[in-house]
C-alpha positions in Angstrom: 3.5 7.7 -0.3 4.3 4.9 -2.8 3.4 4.6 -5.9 2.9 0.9 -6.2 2.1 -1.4 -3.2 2.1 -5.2 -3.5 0.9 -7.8 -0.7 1.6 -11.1 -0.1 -1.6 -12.3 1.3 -0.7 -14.5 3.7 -2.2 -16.6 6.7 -5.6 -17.4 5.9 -5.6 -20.9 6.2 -3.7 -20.5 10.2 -6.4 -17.5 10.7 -9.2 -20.7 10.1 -7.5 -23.0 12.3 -6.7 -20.9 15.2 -10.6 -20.4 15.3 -11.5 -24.0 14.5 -12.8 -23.4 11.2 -12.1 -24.5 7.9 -9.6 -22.5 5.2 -12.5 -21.6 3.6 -13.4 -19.1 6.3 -9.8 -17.7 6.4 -10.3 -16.9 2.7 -13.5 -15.2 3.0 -12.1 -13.7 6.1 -9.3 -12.5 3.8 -11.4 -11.2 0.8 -12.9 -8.3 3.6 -9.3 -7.1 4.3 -8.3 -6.7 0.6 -11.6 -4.7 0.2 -10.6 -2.6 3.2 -7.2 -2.0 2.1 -8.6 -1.2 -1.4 -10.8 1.6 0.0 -7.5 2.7 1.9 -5.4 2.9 -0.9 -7.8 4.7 -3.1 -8.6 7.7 -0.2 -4.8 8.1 0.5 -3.6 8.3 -3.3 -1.6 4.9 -3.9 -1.9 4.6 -7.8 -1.5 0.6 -7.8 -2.0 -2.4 -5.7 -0.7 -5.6 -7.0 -1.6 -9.1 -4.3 -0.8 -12.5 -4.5 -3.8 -14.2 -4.7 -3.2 -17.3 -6.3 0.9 -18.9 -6.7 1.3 -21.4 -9.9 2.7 -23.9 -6.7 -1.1 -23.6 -4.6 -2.0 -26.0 -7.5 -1.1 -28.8 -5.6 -3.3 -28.4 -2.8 -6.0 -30.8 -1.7 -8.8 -29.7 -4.9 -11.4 -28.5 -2.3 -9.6 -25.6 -1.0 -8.4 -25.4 -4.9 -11.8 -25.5 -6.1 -13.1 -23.1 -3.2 -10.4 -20.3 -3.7 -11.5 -20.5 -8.1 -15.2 -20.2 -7.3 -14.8 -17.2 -4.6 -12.7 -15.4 -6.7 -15.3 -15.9 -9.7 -18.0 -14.7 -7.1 -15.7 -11.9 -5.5 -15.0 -10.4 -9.3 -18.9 -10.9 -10.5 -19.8 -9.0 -6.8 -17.2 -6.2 -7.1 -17.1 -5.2 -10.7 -19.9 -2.7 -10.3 -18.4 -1.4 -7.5 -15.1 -1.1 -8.8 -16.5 0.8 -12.2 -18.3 3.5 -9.8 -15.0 4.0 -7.4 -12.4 4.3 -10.8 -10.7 1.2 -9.7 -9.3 -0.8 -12.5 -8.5 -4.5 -12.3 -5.9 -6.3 -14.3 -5.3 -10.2 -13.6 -2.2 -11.6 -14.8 -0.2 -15.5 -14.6 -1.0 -18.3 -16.1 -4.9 -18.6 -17.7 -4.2 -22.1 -19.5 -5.8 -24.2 -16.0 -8.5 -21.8 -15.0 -12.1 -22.6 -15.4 -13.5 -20.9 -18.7 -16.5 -19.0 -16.8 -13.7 -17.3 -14.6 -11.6 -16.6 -18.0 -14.6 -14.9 -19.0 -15.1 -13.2 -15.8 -11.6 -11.8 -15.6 -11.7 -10.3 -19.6 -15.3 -8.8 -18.7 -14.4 -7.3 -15.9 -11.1 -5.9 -17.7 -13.0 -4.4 -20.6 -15.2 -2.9 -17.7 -12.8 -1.1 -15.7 -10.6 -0.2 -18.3 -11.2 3.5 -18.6 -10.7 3.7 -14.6 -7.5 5.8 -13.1 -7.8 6.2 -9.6 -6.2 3.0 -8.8 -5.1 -0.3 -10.5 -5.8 -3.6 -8.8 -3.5 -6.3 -10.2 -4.7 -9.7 -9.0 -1.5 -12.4 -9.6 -3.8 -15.6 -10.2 -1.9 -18.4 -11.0 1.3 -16.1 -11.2 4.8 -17.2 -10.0 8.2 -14.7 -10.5 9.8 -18.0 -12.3 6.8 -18.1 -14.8 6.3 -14.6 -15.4 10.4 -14.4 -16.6 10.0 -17.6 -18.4 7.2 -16.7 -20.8 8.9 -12.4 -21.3 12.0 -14.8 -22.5 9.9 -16.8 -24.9 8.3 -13.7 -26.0 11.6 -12.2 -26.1 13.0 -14.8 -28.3 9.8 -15.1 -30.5 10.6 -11.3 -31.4 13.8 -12.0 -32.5 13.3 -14.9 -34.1 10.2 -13.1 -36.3 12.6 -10.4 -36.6 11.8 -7.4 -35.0 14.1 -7.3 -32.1 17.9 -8.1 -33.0 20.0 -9.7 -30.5 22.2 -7.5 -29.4 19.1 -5.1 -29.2 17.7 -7.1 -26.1 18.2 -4.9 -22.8 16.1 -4.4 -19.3 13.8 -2.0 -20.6 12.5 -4.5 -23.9 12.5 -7.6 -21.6 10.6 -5.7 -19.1 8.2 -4.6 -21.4 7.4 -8.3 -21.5 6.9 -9.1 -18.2 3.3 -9.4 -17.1 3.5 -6.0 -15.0 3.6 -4.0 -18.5 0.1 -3.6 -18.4 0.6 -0.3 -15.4 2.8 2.7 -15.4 4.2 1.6 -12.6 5.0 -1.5 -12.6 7.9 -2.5 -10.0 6.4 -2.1 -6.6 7.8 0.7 -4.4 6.5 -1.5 -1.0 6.3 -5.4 -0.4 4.3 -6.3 2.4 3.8 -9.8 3.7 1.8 -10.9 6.8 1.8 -14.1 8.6 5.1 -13.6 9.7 6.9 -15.2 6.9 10.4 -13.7 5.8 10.6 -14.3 2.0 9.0 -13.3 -1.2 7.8 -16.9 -2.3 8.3 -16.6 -6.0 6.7 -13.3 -6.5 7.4 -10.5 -8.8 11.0 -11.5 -8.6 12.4 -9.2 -11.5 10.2 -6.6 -10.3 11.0 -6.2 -6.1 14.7 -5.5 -7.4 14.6 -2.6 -5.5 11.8 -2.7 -3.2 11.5 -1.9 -0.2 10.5 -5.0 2.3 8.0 -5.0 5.2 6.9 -8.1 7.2 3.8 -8.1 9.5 3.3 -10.6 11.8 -0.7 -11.3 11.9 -2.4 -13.3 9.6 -3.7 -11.5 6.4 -7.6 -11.3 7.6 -6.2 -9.3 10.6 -4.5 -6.9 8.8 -6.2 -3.6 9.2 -6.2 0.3 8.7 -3.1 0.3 11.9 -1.0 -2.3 10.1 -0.8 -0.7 6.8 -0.2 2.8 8.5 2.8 0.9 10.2 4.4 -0.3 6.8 4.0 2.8 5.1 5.2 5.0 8.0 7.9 2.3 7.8 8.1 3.0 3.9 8.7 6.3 4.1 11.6 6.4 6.8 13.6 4.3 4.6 16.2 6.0 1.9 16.1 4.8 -1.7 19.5 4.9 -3.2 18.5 2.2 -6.2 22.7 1.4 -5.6 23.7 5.0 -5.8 24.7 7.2 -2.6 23.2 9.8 -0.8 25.6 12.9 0.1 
């Protein structure tokens, strides 16, 4: 079973349209399946679940959907934190705070302080979070360090750049399984330094159709793979 699972949630908005309703249904839609796959991931032992809820580039959609996706995840958090303290499932949220509203800022640190203590599983929610950024601002830190002092150059290697990246706050932070739904093939700017060697599984259906069956299918498809990480097996 892997360790670390991450999910691209992806196909609300066609889920919607298919049924001749708005995006904001698909998103709702979508919120029951994370909350089903969280209750799956806690009974079968997965340690962490990191999904895409939010890329830096969904900024420039039309600001009703933008507006509607900031206020449900505000009301999904205030909702789910209770829950989340009685179950022993922690919740990190990391990307880019600067253009979220300050009662969801406050939401998200509240919530963290909360569920801190919890170890059954870690939910990392990627809210305004793109790959690019998230090696962008580990360099700046990066750079700040040795600047101040207290990293010298030719210190710098994976292991104290990856300490900067916004995955240091699990033990495991480089996904063992990708999955992506809405039949896209590609990892749209997510977790880039991290899915080095991960392994990839595409589902076809849209994210608020994915279900107990699909996830058995990716991890059974997980765990016929082999993981050399570039070495060879005998």
């Amino acid at each position: 079973m892997p360790k670390h699972v991450a999910v691209i949630m992806d196909g609300n908005g066609r889920w919607a349209k298919l049924r001749g309703m708005p995006p904001s249904a698909g998103h709702e839609a979508g919120v029951q399946s994370l909350r089903k796959l969280l209750r799956l991931c806690c009974s079968w032992g997965i340690k962490v679940l990191t999904v895409f809820a939010f890329s830096t580039d969904n900024w420039v959609r039309p600001k009703i959907e933008v507006d509607f996706l900031l206020s449900l995840f505000e009301r999904t958090i205030n909702s789910q934190v209770e829950v989340f303290k009685r179950e022993g499932i922690r919740i990190s949220v990391i990307g880019d705070s600067s253009k979220l509203p300050k009662s969801l800022k406050r939401m998200i640190l509240n919530a963290e302080e909360m569920t801190k203590d919890n170890s059954r599983l870690q939910l990392i929610v990627a809210l305004s979070y793109s790959g690019k950024y998230d090696v962008v601002q580990a360099c700046k830190s990066v750079a700040k360090k040795v600047k101040d002092g207290l990293v010298q150059l030719e210190d710098i290697n994976e292991n104290i750049f990856e300490q900067e990246l916004e995955t240091n706050c699990t033990q495991f932070p480089n996904p063992d399984l990708l999955i992506r739904t809405s039949g896209e093939l590609r990892v749209s700017n997510f977790l880039l330094w991290q899915l080095a060697y991960t392994e990839l599984v595409f589902n076809g259906k849209h994210w608020p159709d994915f279900g107990k069956d699909e996830f058995v299918e990716a991890l059974s498809s997980f765990q016929k793979r082999q993981r050399r990480f570039g070495g060879r097996h005998s």
